[in-house]
C-alpha positions in Angstrom: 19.4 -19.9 4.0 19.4 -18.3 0.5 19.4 -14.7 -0.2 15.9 -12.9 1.0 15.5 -10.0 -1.2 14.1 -7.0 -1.1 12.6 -3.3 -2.4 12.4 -0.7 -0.8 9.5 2.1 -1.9 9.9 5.3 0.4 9.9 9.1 -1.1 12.5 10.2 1.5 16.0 9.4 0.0 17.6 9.6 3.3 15.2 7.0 4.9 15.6 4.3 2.0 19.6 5.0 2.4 19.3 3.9 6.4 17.1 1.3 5.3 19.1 -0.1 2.9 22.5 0.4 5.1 20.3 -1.7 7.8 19.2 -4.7 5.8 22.5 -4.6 4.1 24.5 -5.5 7.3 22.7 -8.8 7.3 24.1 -11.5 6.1 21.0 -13.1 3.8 18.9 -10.3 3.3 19.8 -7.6 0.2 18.1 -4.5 -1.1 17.7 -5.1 -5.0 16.1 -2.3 -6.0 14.6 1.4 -4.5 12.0 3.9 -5.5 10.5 6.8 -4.3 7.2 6.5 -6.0 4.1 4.0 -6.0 3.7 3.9 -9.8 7.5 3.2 -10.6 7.4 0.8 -7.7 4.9 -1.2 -10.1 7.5 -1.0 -13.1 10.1 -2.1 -11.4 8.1 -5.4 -10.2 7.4 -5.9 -14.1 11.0 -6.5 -14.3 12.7 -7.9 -11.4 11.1 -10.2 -8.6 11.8 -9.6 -5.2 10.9 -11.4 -1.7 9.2 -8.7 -0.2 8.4 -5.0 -0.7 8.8 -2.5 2.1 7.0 0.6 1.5 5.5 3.5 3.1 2.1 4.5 2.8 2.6 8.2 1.9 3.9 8.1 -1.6 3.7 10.2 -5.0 2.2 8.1 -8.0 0.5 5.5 -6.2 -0.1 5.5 -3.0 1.0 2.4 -0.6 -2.3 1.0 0.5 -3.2 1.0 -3.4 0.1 -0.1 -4.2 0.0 -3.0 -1.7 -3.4 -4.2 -3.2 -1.9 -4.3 -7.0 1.4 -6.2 -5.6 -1.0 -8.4 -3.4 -2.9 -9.0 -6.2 -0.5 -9.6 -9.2 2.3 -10.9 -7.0 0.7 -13.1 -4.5 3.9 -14.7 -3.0 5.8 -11.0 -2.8 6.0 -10.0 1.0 4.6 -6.8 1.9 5.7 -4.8 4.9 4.4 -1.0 5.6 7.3 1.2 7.3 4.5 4.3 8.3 4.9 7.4 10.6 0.6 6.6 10.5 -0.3 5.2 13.9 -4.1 5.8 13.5 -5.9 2.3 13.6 -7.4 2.7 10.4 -4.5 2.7 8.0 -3.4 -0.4 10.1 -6.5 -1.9 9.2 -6.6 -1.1 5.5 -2.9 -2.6 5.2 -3.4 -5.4 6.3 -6.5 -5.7 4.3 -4.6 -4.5 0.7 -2.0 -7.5 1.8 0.6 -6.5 3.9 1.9 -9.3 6.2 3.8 -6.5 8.7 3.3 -2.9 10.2 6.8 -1.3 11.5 6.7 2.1 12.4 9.3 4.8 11.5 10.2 5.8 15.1 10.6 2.0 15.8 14.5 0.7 16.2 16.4 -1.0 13.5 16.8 -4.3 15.6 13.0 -4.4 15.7 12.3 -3.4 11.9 15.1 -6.7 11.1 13.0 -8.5 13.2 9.6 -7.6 11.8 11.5 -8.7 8.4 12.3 -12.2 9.6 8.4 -12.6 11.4 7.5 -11.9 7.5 9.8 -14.0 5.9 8.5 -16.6 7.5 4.8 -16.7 7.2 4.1 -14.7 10.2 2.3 -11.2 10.7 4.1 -8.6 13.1 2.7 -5.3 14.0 4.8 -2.7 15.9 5.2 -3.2 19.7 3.7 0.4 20.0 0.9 -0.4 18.0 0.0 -3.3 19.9 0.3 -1.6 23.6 -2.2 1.3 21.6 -5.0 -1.5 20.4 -4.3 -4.4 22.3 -7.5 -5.8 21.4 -8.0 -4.8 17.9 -4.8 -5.9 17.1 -5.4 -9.3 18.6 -8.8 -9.8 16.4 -7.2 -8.5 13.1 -4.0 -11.1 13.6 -6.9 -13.6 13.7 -8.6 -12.5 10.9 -11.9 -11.8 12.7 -12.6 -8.3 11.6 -14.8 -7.7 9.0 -13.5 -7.7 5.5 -14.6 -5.1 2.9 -13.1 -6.0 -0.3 -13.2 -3.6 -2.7 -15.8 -4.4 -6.0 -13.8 -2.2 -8.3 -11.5 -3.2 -11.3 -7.9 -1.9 -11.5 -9.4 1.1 -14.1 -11.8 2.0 -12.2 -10.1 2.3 -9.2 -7.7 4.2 -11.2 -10.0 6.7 -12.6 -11.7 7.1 -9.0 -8.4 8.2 -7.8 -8.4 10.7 -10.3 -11.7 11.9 -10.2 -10.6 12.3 -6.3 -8.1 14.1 -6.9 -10.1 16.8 -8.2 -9.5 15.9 -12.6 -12.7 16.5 -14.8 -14.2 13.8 -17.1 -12.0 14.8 -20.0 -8.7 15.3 -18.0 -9.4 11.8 -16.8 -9.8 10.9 -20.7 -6.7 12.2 -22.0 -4.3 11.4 -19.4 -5.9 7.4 -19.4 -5.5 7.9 -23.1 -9.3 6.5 -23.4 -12.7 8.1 -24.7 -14.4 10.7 -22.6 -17.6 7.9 -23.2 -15.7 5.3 -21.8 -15.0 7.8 -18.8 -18.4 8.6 -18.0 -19.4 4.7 -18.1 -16.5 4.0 -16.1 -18.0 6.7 -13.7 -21.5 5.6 -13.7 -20.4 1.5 -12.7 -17.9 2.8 -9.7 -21.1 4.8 -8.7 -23.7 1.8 -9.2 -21.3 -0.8 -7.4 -20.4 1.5 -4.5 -24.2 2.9 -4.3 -22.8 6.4 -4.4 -24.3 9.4 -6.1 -22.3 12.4 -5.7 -18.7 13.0 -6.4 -18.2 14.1 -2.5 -19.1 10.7 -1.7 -16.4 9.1 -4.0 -13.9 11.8 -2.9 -14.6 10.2 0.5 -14.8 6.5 0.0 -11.2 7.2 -2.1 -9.5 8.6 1.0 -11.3 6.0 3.3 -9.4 3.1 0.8 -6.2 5.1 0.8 -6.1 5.6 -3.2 -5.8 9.5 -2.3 -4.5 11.9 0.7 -7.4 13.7 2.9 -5.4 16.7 1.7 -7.0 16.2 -1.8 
């Protein structure tokens, strides 16, 4: 079997090094390539082309579920598998709805995240033993792709100016650090608002933390 490769995006230095140390033992699989942030994660896919991606959800940048979304999107045949401390059904849900193909957990063993890998690899979906004993039933209906899909209407600028709005930015913050016109902003603004049928920026704030482009901490 030819060499499986992979990246690893995690912003704990110690966790990618036991990663990689893991994967590295096996005989076909090889780390290529590791960051600790969701943005860099997308540069480094600009210039090398791994099998998968394993990444948390918790990152600087860009966060995972957004950062799963852009690498489902723009590289469709690039596994994704979440490594997350996050048990809570919801980000389970919204991973496997950005694209991710597996959900490991951090306090699962190493046998069991190599294992998880090879599911992956081979056009499977695997979710955390734990996870499954926790939502037995859910999980069984999301493997079968019978819960309800909420794709999101918004273009990659939008949803990267909602995330800054979120974050708490003004209009012309949101200019100069996109490098466009505060006009362009504010029309930007008003179609995220009309598509989602949202009228206040608490309600944006909240439908950005409900799609993971932000922390609740925000």
């Amino acid at each position: 079997m030819s060499m499986y490769k992979i990246i690893l995006a995690d912003d704990h230095a110690l966790m990618r090094e036991g990663i990689r140390n893991l994967i590295d033992q096996a005989d076909d699989l090889k780390v290529i390539a590791e960051t600790g942030d969701g943005t860099e994660l997308l540069n480094l896919l600009k210039r090398t082309t791994p099998d998968m991606v394993i990444l948390d959800i918790s990152m600087p940048g860009l966060r995972g579920i957004e950062a799963a979304r852009e690498i489902h999107c723009l590289y469709p045949k690039v596994d994704i598998l979440i490594l997350s401390m996050h048990k809570r059904q919801e980000f389970l849900s919204m991973a496997l709805e950005a694209g991710a193909s597996g959900y490991v957990l951090k306090e699962d063993t190493g046998e069991e995240l190599l294992h998880a890998i090879d599911q992956v690899r081979h056009g499977r979906t695997y979710l955390s033993a734990k996870l499954a004993s926790l939502y037995s039933n859910d999980i069984i209906s999301i493997c079968r792709g019978n819960h309800k899909q909420h794709a999101d209407p918004l273009t990659h600028r939008e949803r990267e100016i909602l995330k800054l709005v979120a974050e708490g930015h003004t209009d012309r913050q949101v200019s100069e650090m996109l490098f466009i016109s505060f006009r362009t902003v504010q029309r930007h603004r008003f179609n995220i608002r009309e598509k989602l049928k949202l009228k206040s920026t608490a309600d944006l704030v909240k439908y950005a933390i409900a799609r993971g482009y932000v922390s609740s901490e925000h």
